[in-house]
Backbone as XML, in Angstrom:
<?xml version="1.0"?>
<chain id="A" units="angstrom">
  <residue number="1" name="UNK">
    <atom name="N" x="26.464" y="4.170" z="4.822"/>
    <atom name="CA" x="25.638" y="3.036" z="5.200"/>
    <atom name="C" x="24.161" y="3.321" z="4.925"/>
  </residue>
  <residue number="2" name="UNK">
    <atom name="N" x="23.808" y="4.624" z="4.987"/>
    <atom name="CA" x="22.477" y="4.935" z="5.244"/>
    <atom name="C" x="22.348" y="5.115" z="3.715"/>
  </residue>
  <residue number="3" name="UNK">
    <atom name="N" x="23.133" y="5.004" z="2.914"/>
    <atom name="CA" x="22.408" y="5.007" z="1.260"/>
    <atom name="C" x="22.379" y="3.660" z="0.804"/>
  </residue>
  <residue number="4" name="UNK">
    <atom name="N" x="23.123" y="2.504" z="1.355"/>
    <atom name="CA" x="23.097" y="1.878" z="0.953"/>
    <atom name="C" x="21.284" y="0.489" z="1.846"/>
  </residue>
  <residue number="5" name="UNK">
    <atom name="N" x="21.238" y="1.459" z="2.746"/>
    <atom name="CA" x="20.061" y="0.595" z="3.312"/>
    <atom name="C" x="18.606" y="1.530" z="2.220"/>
  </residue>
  <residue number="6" name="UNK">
    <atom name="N" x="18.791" y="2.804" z="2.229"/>
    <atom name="CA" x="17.982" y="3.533" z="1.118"/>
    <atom name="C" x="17.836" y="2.864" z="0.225"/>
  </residue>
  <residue number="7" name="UNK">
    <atom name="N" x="18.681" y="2.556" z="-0.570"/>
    <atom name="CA" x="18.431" y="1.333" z="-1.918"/>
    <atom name="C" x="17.863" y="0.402" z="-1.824"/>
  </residue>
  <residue number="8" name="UNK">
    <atom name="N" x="18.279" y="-0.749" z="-0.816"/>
    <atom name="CA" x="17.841" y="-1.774" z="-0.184"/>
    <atom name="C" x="16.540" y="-1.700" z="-0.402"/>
  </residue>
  <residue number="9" name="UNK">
    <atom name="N" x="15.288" y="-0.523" z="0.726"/>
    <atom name="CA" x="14.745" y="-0.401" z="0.755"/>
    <atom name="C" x="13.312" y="0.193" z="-0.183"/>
  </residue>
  <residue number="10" name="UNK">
    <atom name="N" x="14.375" y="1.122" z="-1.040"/>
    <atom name="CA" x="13.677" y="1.401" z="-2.705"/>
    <atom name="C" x="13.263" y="0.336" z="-3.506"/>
  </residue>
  <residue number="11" name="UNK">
    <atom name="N" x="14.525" y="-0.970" z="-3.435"/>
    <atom name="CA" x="14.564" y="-2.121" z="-4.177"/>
    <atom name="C" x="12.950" y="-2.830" z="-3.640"/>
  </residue>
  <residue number="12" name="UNK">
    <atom name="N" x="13.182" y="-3.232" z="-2.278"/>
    <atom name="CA" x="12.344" y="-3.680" z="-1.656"/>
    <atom name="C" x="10.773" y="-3.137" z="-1.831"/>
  </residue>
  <residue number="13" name="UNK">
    <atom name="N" x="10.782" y="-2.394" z="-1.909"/>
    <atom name="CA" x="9.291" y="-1.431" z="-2.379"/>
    <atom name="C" x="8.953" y="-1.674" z="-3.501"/>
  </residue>
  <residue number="14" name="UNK">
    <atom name="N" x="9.660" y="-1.756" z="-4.812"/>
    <atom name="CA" x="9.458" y="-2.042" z="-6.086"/>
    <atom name="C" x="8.929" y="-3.352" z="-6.462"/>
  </residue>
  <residue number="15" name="UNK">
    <atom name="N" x="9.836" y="-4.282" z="-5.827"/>
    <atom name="CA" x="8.869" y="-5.505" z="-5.822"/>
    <atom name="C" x="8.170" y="-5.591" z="-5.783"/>
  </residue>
  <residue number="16" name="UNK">
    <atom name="N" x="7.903" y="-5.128" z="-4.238"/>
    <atom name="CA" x="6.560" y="-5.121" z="-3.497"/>
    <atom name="C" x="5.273" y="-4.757" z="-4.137"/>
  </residue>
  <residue number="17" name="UNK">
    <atom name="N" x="5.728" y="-3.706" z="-5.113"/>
    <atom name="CA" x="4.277" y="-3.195" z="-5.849"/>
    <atom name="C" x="4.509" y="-3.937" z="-6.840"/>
  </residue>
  <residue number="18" name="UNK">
    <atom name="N" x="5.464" y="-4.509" z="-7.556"/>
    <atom name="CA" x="5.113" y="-5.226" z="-8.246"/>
    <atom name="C" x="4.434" y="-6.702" z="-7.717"/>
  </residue>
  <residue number="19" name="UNK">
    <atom name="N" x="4.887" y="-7.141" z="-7.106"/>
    <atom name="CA" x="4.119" y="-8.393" z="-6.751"/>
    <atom name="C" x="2.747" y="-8.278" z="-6.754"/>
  </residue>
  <residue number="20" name="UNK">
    <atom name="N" x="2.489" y="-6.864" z="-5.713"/>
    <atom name="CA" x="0.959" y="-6.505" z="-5.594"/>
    <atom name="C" x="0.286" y="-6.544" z="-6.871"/>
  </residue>
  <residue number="21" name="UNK">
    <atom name="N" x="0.512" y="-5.615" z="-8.112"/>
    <atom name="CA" x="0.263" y="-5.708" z="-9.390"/>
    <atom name="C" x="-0.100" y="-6.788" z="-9.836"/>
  </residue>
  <residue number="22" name="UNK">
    <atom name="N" x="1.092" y="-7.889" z="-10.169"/>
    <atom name="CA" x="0.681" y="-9.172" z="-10.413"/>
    <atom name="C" x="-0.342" y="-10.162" z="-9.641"/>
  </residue>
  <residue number="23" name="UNK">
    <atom name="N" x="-0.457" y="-9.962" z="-8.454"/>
    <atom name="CA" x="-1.682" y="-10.641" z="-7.848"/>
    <atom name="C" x="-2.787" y="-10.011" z="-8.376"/>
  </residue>
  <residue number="24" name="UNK">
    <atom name="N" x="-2.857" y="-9.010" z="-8.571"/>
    <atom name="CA" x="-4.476" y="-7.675" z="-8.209"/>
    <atom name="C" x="-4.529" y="-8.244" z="-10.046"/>
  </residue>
  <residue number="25" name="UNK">
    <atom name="N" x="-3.810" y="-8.515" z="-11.004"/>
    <atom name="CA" x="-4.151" y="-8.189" z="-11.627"/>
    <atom name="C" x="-4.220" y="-9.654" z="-12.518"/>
  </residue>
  <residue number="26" name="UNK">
    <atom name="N" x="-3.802" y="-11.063" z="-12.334"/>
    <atom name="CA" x="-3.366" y="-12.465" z="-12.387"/>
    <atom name="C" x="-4.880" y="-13.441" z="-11.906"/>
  </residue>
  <residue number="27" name="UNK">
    <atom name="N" x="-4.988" y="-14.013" z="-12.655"/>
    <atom name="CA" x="-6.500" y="-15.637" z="-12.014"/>
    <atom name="C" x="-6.850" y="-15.113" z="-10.545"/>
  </residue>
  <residue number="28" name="UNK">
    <atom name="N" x="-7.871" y="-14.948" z="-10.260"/>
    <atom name="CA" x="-8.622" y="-14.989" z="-8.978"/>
    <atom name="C" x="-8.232" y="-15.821" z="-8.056"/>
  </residue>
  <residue number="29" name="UNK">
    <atom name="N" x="-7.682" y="-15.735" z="-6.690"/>
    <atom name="CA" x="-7.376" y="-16.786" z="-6.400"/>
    <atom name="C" x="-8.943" y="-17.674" z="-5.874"/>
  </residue>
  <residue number="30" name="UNK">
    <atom name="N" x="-8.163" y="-18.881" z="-5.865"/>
    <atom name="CA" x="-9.534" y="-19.306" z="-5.223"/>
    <atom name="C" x="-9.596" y="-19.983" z="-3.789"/>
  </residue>
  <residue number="31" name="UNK">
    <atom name="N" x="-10.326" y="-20.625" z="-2.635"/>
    <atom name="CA" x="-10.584" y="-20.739" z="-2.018"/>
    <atom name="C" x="-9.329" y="-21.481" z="-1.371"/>
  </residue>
  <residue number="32" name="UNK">
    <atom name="N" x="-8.369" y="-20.809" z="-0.074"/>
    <atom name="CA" x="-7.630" y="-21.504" z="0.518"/>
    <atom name="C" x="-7.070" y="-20.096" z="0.889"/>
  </residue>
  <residue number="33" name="UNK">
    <atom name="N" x="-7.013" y="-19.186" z="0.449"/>
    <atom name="CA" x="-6.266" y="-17.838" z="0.906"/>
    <atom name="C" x="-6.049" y="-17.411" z="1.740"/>
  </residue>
  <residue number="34" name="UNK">
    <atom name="N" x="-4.436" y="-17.135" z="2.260"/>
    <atom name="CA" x="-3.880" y="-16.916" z="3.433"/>
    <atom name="C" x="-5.054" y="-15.660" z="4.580"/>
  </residue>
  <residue number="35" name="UNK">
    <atom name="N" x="-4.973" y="-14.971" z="3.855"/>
    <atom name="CA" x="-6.365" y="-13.809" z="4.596"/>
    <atom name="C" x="-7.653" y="-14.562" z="3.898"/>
  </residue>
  <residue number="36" name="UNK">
    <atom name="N" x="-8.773" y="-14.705" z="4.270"/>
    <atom name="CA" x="-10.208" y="-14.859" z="3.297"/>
    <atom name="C" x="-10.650" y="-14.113" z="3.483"/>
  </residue>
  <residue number="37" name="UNK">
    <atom name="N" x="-10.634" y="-12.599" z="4.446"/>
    <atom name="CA" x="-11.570" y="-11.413" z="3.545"/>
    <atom name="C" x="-10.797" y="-10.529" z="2.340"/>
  </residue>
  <residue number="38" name="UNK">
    <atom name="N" x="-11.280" y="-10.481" z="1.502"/>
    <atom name="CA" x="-10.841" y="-9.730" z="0.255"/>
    <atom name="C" x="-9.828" y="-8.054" z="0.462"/>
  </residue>
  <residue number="39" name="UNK">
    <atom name="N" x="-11.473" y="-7.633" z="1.758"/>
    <atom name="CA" x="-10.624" y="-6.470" z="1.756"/>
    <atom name="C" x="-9.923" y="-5.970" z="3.079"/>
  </residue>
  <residue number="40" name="UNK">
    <atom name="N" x="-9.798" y="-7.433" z="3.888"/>
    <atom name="CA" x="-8.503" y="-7.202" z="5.153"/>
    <atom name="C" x="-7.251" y="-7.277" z="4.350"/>
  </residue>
  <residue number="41" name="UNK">
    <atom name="N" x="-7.490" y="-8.058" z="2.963"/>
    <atom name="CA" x="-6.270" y="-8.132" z="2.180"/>
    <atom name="C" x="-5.892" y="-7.181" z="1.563"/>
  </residue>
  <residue number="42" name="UNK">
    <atom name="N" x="-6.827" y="-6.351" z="1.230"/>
    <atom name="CA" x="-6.181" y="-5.083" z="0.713"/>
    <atom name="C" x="-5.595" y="-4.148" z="1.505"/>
  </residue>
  <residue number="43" name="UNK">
    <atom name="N" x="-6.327" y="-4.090" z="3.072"/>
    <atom name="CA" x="-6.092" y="-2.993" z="3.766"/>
    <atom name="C" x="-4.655" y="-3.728" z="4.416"/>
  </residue>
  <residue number="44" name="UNK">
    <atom name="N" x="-4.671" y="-4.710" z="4.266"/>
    <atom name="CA" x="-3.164" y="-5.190" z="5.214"/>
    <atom name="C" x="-2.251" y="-5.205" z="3.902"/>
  </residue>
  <residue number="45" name="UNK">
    <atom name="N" x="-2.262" y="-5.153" z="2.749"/>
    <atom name="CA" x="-1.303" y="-5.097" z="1.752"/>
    <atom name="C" x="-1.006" y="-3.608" z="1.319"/>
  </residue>
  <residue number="46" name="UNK">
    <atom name="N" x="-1.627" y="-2.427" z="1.734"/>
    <atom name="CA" x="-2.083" y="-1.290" z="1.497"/>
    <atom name="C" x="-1.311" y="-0.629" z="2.958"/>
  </residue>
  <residue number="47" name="UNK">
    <atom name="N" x="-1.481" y="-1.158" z="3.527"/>
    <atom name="CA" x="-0.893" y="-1.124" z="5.152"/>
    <atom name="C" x="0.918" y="-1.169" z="4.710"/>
  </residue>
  <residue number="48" name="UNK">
    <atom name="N" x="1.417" y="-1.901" z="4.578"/>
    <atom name="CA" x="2.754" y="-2.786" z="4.628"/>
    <atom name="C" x="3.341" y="-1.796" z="3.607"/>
  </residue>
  <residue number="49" name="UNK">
    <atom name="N" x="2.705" y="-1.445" z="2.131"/>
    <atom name="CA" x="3.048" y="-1.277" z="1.377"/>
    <atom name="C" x="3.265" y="0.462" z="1.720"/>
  </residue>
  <residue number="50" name="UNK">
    <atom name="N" x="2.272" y="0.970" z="2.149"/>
    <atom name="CA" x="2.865" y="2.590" z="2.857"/>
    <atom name="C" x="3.742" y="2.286" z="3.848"/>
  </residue>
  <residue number="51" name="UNK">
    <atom name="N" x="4.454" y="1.715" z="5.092"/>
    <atom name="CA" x="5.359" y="1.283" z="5.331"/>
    <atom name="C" x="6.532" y="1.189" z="5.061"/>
  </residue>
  <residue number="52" name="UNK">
    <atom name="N" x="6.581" y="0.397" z="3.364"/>
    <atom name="CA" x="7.714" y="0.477" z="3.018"/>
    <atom name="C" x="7.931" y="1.856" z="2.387"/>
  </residue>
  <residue number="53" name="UNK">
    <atom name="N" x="7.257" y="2.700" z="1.662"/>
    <atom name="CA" x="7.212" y="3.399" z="1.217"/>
    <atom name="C" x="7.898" y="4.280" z="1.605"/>
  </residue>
  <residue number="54" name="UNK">
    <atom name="N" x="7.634" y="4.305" z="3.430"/>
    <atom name="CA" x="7.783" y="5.639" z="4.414"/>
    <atom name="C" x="9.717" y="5.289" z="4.335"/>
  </residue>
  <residue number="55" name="UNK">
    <atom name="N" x="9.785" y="3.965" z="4.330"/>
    <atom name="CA" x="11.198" y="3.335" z="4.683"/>
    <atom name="C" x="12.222" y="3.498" z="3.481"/>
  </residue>
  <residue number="56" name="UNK">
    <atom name="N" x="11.399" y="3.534" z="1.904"/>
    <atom name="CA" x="12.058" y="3.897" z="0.953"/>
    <atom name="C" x="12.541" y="5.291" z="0.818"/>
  </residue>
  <residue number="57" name="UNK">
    <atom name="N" x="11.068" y="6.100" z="0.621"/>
    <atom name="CA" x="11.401" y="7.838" z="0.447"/>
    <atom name="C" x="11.194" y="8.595" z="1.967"/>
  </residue>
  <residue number="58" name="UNK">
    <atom name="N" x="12.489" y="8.256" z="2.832"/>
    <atom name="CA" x="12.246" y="8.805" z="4.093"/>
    <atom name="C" x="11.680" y="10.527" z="3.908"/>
  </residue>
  <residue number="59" name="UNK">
    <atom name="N" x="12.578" y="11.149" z="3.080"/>
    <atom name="CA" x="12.652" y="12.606" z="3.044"/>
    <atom name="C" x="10.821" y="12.991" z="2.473"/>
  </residue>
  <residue number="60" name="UNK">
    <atom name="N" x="10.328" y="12.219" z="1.827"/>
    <atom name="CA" x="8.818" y="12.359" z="1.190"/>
    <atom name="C" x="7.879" y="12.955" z="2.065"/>
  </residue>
  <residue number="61" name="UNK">
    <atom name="N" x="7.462" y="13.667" z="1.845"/>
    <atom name="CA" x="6.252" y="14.259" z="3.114"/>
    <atom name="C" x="5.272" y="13.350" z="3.362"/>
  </residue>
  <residue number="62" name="UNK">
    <atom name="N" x="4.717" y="13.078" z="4.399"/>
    <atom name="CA" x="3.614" y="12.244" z="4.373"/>
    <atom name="C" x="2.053" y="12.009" z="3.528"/>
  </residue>
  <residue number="63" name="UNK">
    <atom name="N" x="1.682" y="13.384" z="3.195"/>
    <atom name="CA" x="0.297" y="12.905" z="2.324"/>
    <atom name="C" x="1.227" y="13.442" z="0.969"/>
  </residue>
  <residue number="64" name="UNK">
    <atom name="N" x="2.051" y="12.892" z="0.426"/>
    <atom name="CA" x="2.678" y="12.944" z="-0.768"/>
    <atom name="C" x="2.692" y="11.517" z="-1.070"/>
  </residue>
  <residue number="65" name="UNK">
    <atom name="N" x="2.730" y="10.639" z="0.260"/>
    <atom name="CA" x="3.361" y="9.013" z="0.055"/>
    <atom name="C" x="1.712" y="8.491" z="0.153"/>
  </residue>
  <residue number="66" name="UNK">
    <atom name="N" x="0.730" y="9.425" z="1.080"/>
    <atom name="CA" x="-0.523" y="8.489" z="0.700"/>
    <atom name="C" x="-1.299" y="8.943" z="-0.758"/>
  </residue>
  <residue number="67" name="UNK">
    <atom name="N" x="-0.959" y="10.420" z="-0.915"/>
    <atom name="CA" x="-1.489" y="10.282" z="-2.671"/>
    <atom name="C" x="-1.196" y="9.421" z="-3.358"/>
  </residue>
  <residue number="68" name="UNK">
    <atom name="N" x="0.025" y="9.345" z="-3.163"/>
    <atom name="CA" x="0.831" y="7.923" z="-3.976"/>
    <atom name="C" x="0.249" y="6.846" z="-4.072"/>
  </residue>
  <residue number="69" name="UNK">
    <atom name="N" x="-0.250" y="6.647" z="-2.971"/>
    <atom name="CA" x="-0.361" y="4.936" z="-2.642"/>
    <atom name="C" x="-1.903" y="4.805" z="-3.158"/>
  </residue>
  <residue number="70" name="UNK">
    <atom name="N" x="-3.006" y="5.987" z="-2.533"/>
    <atom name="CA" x="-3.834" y="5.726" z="-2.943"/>
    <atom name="C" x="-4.161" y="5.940" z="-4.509"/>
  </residue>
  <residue number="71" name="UNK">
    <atom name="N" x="-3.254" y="6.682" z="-5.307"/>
    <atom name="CA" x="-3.227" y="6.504" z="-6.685"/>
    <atom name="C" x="-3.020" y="5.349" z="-7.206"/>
  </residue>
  <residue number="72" name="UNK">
    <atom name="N" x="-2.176" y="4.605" z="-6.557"/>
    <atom name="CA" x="-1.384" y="3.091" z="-7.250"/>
    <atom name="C" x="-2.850" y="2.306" z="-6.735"/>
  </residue>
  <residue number="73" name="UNK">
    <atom name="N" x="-3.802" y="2.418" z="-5.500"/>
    <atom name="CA" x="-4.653" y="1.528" z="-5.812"/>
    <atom name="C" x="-5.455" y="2.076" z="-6.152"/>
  </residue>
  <residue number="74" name="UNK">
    <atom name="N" x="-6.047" y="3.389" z="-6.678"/>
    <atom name="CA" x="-6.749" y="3.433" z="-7.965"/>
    <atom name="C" x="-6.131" y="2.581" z="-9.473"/>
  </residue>
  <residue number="75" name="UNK">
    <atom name="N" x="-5.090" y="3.134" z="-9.908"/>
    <atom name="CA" x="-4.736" y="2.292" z="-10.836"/>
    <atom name="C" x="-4.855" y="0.967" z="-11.253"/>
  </residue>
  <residue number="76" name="UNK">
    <atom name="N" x="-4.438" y="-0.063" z="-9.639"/>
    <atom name="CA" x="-5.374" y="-1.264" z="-9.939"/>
    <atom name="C" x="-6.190" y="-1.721" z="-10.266"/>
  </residue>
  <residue number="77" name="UNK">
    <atom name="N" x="-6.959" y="-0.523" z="-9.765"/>
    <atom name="CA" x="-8.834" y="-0.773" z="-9.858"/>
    <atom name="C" x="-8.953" y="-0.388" z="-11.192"/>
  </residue>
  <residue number="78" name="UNK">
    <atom name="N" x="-8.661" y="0.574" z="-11.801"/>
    <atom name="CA" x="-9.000" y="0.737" z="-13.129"/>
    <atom name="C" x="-8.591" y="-0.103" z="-14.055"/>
  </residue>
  <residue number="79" name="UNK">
    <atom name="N" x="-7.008" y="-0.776" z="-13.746"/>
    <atom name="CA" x="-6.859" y="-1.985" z="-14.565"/>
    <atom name="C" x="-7.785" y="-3.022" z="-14.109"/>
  </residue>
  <residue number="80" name="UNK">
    <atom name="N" x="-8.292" y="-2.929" z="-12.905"/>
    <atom name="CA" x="-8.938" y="-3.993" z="-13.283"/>
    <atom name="C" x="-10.313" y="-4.560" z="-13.790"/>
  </residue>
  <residue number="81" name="UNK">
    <atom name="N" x="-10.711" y="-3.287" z="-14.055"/>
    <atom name="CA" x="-12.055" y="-2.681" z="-15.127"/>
    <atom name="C" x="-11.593" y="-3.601" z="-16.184"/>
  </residue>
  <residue number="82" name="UNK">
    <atom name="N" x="-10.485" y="-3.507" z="-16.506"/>
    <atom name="CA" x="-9.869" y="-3.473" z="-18.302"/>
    <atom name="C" x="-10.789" y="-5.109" z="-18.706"/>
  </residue>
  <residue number="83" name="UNK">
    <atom name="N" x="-11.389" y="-4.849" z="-20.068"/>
    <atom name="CA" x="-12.138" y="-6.720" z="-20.452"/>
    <atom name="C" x="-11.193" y="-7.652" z="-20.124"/>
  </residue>
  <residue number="84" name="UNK">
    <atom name="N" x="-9.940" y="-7.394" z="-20.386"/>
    <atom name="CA" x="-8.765" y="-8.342" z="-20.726"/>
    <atom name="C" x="-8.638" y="-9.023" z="-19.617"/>
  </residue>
  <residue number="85" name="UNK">
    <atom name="N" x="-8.654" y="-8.555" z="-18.040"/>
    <atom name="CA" x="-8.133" y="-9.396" z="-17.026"/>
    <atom name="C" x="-9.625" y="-9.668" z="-16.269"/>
  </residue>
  <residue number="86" name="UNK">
    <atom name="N" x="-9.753" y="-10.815" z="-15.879"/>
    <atom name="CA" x="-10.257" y="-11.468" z="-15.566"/>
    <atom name="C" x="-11.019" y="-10.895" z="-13.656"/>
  </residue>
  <residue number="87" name="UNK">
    <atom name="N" x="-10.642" y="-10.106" z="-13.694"/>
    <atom name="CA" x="-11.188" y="-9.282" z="-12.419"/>
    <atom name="C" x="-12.002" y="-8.042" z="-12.565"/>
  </residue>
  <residue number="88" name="UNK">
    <atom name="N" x="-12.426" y="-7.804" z="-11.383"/>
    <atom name="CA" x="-13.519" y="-7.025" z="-10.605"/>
    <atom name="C" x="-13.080" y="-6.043" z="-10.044"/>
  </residue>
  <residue number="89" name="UNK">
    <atom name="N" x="-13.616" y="-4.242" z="-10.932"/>
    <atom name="CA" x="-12.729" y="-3.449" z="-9.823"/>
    <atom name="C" x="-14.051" y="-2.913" z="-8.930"/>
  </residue>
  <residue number="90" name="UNK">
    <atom name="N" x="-13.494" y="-2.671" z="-7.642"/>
    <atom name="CA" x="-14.765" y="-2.332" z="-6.927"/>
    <atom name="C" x="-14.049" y="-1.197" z="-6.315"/>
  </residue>
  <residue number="91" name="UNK">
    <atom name="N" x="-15.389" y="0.005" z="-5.484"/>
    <atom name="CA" x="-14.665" y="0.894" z="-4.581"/>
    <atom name="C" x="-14.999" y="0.399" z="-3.270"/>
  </residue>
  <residue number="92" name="UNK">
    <atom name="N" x="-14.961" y="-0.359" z="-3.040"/>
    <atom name="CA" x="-14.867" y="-1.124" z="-1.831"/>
    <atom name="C" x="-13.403" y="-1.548" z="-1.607"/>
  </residue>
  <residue number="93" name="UNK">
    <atom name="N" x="-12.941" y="-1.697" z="-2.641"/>
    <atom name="CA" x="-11.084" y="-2.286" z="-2.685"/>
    <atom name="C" x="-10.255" y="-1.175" z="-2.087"/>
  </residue>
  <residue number="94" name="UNK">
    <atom name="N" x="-10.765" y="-0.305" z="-3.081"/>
    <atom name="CA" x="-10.369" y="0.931" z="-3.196"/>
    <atom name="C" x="-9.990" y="1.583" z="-1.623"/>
  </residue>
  <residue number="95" name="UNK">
    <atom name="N" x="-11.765" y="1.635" z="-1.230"/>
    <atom name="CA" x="-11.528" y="2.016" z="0.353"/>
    <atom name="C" x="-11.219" y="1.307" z="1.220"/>
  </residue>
  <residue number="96" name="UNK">
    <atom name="N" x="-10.392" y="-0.179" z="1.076"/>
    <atom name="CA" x="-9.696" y="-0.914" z="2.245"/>
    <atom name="C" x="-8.165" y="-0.681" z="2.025"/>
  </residue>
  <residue number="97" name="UNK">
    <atom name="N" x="-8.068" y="-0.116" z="0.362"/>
    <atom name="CA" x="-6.334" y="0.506" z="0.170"/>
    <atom name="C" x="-6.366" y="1.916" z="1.520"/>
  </residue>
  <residue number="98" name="UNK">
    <atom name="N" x="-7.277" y="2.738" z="1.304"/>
    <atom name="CA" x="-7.423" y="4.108" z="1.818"/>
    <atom name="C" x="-7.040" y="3.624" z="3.549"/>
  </residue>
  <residue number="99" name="UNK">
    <atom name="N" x="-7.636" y="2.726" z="4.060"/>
    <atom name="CA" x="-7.915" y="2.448" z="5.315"/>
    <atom name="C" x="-6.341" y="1.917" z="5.954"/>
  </residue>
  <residue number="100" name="UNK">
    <atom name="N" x="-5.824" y="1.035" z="4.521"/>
    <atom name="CA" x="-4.610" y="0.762" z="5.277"/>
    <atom name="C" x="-3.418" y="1.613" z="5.201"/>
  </residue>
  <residue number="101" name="UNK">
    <atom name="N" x="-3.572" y="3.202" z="3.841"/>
    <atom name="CA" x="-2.831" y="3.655" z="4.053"/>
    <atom name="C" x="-3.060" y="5.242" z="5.126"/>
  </residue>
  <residue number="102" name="UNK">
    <atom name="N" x="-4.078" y="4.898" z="5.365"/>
    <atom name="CA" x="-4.378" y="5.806" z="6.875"/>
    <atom name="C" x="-3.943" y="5.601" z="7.870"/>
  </residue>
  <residue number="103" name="UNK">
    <atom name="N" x="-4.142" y="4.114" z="8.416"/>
    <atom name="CA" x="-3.653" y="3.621" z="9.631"/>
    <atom name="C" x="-1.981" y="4.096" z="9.567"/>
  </residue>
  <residue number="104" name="UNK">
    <atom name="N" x="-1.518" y="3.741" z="8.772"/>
    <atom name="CA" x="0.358" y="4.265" z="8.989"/>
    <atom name="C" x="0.355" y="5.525" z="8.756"/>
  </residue>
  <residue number="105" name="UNK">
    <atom name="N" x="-0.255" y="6.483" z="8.075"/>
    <atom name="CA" x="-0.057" y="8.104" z="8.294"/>
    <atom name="C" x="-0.606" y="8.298" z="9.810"/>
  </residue>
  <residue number="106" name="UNK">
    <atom name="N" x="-1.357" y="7.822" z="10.152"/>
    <atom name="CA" x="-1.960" y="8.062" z="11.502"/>
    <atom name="C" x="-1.187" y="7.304" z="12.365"/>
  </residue>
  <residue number="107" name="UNK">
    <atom name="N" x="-0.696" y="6.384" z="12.744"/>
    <atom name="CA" x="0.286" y="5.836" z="13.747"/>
    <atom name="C" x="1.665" y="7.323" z="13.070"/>
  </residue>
  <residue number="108" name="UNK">
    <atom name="N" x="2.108" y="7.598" z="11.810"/>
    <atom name="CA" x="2.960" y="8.222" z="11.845"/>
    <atom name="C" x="2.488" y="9.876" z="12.445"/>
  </residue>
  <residue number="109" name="UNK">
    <atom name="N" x="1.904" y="10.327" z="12.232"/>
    <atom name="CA" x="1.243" y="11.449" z="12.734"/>
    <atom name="C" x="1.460" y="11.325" z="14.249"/>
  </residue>
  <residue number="110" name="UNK">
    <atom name="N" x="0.521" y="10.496" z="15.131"/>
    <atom name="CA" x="0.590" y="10.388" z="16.252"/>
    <atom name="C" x="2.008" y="10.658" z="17.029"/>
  </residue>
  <residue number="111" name="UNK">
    <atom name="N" x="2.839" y="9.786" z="16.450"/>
    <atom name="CA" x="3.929" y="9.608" z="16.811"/>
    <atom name="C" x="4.948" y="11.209" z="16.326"/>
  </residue>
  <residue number="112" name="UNK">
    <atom name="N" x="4.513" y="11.813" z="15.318"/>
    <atom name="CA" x="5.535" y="13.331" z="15.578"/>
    <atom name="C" x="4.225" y="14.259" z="16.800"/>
  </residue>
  <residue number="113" name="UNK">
    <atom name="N" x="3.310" y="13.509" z="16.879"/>
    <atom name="CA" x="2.431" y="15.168" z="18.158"/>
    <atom name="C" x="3.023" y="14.626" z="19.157"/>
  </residue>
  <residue number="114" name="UNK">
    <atom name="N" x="3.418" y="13.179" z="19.493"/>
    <atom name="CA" x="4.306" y="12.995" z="21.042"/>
    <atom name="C" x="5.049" y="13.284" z="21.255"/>
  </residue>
  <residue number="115" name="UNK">
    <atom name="N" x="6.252" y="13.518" z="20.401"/>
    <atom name="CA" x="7.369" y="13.964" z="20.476"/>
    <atom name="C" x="7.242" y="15.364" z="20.385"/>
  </residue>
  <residue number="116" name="UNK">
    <atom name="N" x="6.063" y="16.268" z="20.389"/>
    <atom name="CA" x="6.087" y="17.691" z="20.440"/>
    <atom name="C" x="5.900" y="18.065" z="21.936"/>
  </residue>
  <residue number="117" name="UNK">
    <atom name="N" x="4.783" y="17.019" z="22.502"/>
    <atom name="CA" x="4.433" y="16.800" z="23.881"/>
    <atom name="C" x="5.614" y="17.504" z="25.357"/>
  </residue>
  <residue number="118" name="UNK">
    <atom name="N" x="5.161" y="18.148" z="25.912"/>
    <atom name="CA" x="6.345" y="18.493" z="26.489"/>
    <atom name="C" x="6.395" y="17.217" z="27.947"/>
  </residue>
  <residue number="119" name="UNK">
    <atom name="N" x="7.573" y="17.358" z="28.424"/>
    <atom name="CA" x="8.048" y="16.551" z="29.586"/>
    <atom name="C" x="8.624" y="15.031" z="28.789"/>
  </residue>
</chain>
């Protein structure tokens, strides 16, 4: 059962960055956007997306899954340097990816020092 929710969850992650990809990297959106700060959107998509991550590669060590993540939103950012797409890479993006994939190493962190906690 537990390989078959593993997949599930691999599957589920793949999208996920892909979708992210295609937004980060697709027409600007314009004014009506479910979040309107730029970079609560990153840090809450940056958030979700280490999440699944943790849920895909359980066995992954933890700053293995935020190198990861914060590599994949470097990568954005550098695509989105590229002339071709129509966006803006900033390190401001950058550091609301960092922020949201901190918050889940740090709720995950927290959560193995309690369980070391005695009583």
């Amino acid at each position: 059962m537990w390989k078959a929710a593993a997949f599930l969850f691999k599957g589920l992650f793949a999208a996920a960055c892909i979708v992210v990809v295609w937004q980060a990297l697709g027409p600007p959106d314009g004014p009506g956007s479910l979040i309107p700060w730029d970079k609560a959107l990153h840090g809450l998509t940056f958030f979700a997306l280490t999440g699944m991550a943790l849920l895909a590669f359980p066995k992954m060590k933890l700053w293995r899954i935020g190198v990861l993540m914060l590599a994949f939103g470097g990568l954005i950012e550098i695509l989105q340097s590229l002339p071709f797409f129509d966006r803006d890479a900033e390190w401001a993006d950058l550091l609301a990816d960092a922020a949201g994939v901190g918050a889940v190493l740090a709720v995950m962190i927290a959560a193995a020092w309690r369980k070391r906690l005695p009583g």
